[in-house]
C-alpha positions in Angstrom: -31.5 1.1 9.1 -28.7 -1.2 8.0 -26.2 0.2 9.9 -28.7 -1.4 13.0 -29.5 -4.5 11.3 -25.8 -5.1 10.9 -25.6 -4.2 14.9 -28.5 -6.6 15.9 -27.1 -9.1 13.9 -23.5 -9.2 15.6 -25.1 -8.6 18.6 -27.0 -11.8 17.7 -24.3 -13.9 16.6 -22.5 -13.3 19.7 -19.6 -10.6 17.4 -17.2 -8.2 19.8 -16.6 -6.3 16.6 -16.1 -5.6 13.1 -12.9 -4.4 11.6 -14.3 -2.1 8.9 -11.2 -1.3 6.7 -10.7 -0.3 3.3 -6.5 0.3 1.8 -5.0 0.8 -1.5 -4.8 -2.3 -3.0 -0.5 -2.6 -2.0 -1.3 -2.1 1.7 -4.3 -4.4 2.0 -2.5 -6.8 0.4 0.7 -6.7 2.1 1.2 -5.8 5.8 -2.3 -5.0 6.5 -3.2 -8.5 5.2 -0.9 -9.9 8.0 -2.0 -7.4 10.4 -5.3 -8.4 10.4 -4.7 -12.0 9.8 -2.7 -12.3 13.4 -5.0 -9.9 15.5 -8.7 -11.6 14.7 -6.0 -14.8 15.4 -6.7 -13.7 19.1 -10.0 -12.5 18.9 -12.4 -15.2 17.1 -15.5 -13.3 17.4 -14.3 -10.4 15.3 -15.4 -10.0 12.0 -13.5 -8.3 9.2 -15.0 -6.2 6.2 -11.4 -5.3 3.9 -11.7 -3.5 0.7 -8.9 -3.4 -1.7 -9.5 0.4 -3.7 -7.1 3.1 -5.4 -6.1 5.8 -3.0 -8.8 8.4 -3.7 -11.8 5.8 -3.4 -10.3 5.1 0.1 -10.8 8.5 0.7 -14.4 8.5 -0.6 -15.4 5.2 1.7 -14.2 7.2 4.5 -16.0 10.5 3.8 -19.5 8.2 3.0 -18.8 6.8 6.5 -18.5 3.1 4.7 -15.7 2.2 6.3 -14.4 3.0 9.8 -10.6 3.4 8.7 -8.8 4.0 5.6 -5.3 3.2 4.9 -4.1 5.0 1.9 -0.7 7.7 0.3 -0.7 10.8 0.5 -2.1 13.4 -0.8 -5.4 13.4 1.1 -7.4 16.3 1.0 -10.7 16.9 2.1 -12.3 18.6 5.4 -14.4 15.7 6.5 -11.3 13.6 7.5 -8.6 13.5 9.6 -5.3 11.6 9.1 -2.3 10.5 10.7 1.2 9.0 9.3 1.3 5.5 9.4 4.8 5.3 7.8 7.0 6.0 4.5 6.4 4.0 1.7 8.3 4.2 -1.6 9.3 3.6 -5.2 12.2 1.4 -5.8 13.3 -1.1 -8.5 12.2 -4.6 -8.7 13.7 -7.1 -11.0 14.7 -10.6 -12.0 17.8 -11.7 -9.9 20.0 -12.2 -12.7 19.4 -8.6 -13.8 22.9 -6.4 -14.1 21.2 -4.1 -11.5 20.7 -6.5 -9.0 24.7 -6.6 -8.2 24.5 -3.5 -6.8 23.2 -2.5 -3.5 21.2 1.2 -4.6 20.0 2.2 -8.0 20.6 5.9 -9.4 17.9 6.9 -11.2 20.5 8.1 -13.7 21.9 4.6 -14.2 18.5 2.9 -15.6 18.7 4.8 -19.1 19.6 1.6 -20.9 17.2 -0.6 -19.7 13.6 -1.6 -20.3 11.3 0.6 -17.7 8.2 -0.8 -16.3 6.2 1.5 -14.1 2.4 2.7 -13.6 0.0 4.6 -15.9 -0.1 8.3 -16.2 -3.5 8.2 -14.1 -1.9 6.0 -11.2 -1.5 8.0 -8.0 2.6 6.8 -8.3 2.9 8.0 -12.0 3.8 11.4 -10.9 6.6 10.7 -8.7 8.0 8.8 -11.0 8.2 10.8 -13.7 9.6 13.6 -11.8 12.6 11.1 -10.7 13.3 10.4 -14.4 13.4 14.2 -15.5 15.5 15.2 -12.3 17.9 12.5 -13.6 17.7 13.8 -17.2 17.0 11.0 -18.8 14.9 9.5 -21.2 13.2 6.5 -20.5 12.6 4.0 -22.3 9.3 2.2 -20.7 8.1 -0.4 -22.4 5.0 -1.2 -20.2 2.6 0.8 -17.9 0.2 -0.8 -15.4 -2.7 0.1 -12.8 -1.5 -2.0 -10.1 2.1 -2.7 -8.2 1.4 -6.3 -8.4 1.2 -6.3 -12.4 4.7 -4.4 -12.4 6.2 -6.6 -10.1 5.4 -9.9 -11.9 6.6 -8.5 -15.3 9.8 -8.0 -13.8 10.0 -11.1 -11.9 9.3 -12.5 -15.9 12.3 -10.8 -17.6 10.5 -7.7 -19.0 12.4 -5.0 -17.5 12.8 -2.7 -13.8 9.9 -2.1 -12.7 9.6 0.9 -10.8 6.8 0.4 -8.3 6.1 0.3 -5.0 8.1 -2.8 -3.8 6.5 -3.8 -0.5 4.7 -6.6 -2.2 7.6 -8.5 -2.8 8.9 -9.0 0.8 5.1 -9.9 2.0 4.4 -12.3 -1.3 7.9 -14.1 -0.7 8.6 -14.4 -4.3 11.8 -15.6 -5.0 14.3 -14.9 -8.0 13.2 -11.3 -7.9 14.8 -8.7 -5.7 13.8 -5.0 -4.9 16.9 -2.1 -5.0 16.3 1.5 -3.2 17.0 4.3 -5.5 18.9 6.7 -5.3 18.3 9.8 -4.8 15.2 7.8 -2.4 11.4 8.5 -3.5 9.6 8.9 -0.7 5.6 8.8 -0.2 3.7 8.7 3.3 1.1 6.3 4.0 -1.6 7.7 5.9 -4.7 6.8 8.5 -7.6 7.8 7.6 -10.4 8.4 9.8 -14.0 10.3 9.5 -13.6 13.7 12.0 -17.0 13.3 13.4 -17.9 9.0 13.0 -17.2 7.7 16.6 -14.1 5.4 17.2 -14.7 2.0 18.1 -12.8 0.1 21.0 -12.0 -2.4 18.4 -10.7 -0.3 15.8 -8.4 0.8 18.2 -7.0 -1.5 19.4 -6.0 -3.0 15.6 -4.7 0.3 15.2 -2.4 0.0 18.2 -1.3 -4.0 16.5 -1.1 -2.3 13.1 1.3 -0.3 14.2 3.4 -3.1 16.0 3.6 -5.5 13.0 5.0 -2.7 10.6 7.6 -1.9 13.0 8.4 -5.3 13.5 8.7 -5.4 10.0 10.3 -2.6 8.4 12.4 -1.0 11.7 9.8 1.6 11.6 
């Protein structure tokens, strides 16, 4: 019964569509946020619903048919969904400008040892690729803050506090200067993924801001 009231209403207020989207809270925030800033630029009569979630409560939106997309990292498991690769996100270091590390052009994971570690809870999705970086290195880090979000991570290192090592595509989208983002090295890798419901129908809409989705990130990142 909603889902028709919300279809008699757009039909009412004269709507070609709604953009029902919901992304980890990086991705809405960074290209996706630009995405669908320049395509509803061109359409004025389509209406956006964006929610910013963890990973897994992506997932669930999609699987309760709440949302028509979901933009989220791997892994994704479940049978009621089908996904695609979007592209490759990352870990990498992000710190102040005037930090020794920022001379260089790559990080080793090796080489951060002596340094103050900021990186994401044991519970965050990222935690565990992380931690298997460190221990690959053999080395003992010594992190002196853990947060829930990128964001957090990336504003205590833009403050002095340390490396953080997070998922840096926030930097680059925010514009923040005096704090610069370092690949590592040996890379950490982690696909983004569509998301979409196997059996929910596929609006003419929805795919067409997948098609400009996937234009602005490769005019982006070279992807």
């Amino acid at each position: 019964v909603e889902a028709v009231n919300a279809l008699t209403q757009d039909l009412v207020g004269g709507r070609l569509g709604t953009l029902s989207v919901a992304a980890a809270f990086p991705i809405a925030n960074g290209y996706l946020a630009k995405a669908v800033a320049t395509f509803i630029a061109e359409r004025p009569n389509v209406r956006v619903a964006l929610q910013s979630l963890t990973s897994p409560q992506v997932l669930d939106r999609v699987v309760h048919r709440e949302v028509e997309l979901g933009i989220a990292y791997e892994p994704v498991v479940s049978s009621e969904v089908e996904t695609r690769v979007l592209m490759r996100a990352g870990i990498a270091c992000v710190m102040a400008a005037d930090h020794p590390l920022a001379r260089r052009k790559e990080v080793a994971v090796r080489d951060l040892e002596p340094y103050s570690i900021i990186t994401y809870l044991p519970q965050a999705l990222f935690r565990l690729y992380v931690d298997r970086a460190l221990s690959a290195a053999g080395i003992v880090p010594n992190i002196i803050a853990q947060v829930s979000l990128s964001l957090t991570g990336i504003m205590l290192a833009r403050h002095g506090a340390g490396v953080a090592l997070v998922e840096p595509l926030l930097v680059a989208s925010m514009g923040l200067p005096g704090t610069v983002t370092r690949p590592l090295k040996p890379r950490i890798d982690v696909k983004t993924l569509l998301i979409r419901h196997k059996t929910a129908p596929q609006s003419r809409i929805m795919t067409e801001f997948v098609t400009h989705l996937t234009r602005t990130i490769a005019a982006e990142h070279g992807q």
